[in-house]
N, C-alpha and C positions, 0 to 999 in steps of 0.2 A: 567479445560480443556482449550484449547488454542482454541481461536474462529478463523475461515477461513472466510475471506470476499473475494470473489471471483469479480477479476477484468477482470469486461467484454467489454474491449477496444477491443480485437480480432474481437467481435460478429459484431461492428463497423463498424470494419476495411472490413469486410466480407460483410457487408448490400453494404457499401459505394463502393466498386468495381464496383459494378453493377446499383446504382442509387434504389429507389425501396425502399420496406420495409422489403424485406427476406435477412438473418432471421430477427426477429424480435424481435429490442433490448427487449421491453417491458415483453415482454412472458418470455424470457429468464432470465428477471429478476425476474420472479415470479414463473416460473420452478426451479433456481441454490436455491433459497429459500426455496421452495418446496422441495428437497431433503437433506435441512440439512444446507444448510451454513447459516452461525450467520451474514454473510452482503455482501452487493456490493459495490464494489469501481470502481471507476471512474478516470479518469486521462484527462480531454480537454484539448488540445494543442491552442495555438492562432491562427493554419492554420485548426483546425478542421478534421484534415485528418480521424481521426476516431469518437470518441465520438463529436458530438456536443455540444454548450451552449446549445440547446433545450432539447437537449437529456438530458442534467444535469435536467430541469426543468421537464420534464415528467416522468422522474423516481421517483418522488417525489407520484405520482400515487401508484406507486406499491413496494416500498421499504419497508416492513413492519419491517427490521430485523435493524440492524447498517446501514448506509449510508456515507462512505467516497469519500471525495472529494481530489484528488491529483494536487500540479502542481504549478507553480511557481507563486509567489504572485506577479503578475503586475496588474493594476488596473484594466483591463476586470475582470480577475480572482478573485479577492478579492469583486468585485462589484456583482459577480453572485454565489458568497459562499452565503456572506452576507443575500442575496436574498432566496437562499435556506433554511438556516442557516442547513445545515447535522448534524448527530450526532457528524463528526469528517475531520477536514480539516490536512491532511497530505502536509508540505510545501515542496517541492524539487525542488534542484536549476536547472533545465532543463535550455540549450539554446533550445531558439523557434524552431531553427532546428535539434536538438539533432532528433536521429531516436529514444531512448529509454532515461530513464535515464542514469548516469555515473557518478554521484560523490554525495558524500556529503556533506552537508553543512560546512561552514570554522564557527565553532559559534563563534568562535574569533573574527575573524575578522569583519564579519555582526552581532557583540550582540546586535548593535545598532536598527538597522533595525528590525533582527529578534524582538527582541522584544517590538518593536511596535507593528509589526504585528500580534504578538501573542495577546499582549494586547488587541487587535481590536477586534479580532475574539472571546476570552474570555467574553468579555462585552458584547457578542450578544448571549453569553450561547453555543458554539462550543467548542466542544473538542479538544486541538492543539496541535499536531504532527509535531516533525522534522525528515528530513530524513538525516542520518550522519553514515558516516563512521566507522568501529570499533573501535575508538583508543579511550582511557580513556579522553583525553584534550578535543575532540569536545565531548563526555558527557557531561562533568563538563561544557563547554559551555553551551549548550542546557538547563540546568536544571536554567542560572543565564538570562536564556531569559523569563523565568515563563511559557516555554510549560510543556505540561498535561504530554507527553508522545515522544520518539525516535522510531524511524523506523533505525532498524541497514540494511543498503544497502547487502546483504546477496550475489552479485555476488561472488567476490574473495572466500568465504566459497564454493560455487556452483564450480567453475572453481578446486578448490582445491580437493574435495571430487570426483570429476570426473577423477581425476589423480591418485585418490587411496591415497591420503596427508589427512588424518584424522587428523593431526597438522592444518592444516588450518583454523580450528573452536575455537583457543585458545583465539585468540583476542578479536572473539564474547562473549569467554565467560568471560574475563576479562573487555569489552565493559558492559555487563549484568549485574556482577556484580558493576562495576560505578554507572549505574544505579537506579540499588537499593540502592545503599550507598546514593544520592543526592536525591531521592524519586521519579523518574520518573519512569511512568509507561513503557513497552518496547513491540514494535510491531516490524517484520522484514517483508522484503520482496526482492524480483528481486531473476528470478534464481532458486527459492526452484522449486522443484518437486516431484513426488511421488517416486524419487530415493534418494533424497538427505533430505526430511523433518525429516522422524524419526529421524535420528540420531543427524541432529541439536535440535528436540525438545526434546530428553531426557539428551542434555546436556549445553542446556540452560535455565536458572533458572529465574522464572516468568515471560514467554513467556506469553503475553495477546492475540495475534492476529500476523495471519499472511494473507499477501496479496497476492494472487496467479492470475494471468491471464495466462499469451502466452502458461508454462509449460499446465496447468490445459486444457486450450481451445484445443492446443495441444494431449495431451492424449486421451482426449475425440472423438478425428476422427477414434481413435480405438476401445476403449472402452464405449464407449456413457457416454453422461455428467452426469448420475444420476448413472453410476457406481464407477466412476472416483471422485465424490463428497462423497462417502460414503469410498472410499479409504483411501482421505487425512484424513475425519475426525478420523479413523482408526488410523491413526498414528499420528495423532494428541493426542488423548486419556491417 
């Protein structure tokens, strides 16, 4: 079964409007747990606008499941993985002021880099994840930087399956199978929702984990969050 670690940047985004403690990240992370997800991910930005650095280190309280850590490897960010050391550090190439992610990684071209980096976070016993685009070449990149495992960027499959383009998912599954050819494990995320996941997860092959936040946070203002978590695992299965 394909494990859900639910990204609660939204709960954040929401606390931090208002200043304060409501809601409140911690609960929340021990409530989305409580109802069945296999983890929480995370994603700090350098202006903090949602998740804080602090907030990385308090959840370490209450994380009992997987624990991912997202975001571009500049030295605050690498200094405070390190510190945590999480189950699994997913890299993506965010600019500082990107509103969301938006692309990813070139492994070509950063193999150098990346693969420092990976090596860094490995020797401290971190699980490391790239976040990359569907195409077979930044596969076969990703697998010669010595990360664990890819995060396929799942927008463009989400935009597509929303137009009724059921072709849109071919890539992913050509991406997937890359994957498996060079041995990398494969997690996806951005975009999936409880309209668009089934059909991605029965036609991609050794889906490990999928990272859900804005859709999942989202939904939940209709159907409250322990409906809404027992959904995805549903079609997860």
């Amino acid at each position: 079964m394909t494990k859900l670690s639910v990204n609660i940047n939204k709960i954040a985004t929401l606390r931090n409007s208002r200043g304060g403690n409501v809601p409140n990240l911690l609960k929340v992370a021990e409530d989305v747990q409580r109802f069945g997800a296999e983890g929480i991910t995370i994603h700090p930005r350098p202006d903090q606008r949602h998740i804080r650095y602090q907030d990385a280190l308090d959840l370490l309280q209450v994380v009992t499941t997987e624990y991912n850590i997202e975001g571009n490897p500049v030295g605050k960010f690498v200094e405070l993985v390190l510190k945590i050391k999480p189950t699994q550090v997913t890299l993506v190439p965010d600019a500082e002021d990107a509103i969301t992610s938006n692309a990813g990684w070139d492994t070509i071209k950063h193999k150098h880099f990346l693969t420092e980096i990976v090596s860094e976070f490995k020797r401290n016993g971190i699980r490391t994840s790239l976040f990359v685009d569907p195409i077979e070449a930044m596969v076969e990149g990703a697998a010669q930087t010595g990360t664990d495992r890819i995060e396929l960027y799942t927008e463009s499959y989400a935009t597509q399956y929303e137009k009724g383009n059921l072709k849109g998912i071919e890539s992913y599954v050509k991406a997937a199978l890359e994957a498996e050819k060079v041995g990398l494990g494969l997690n996806a995320g951005h975009d999936l929702s409880l309209d668009n996941l089934q059909y991605f997860k029965q036609n991609i092959p050794n889906l490990l984990e999928v990272s859900i936040g804005h859709a999942l946070i989202s939904e939940a203002l209709y159907l409250g969050l322990q409906n809404v978590i027992s959904m995805y695992l549903f079609r997860l299965k």
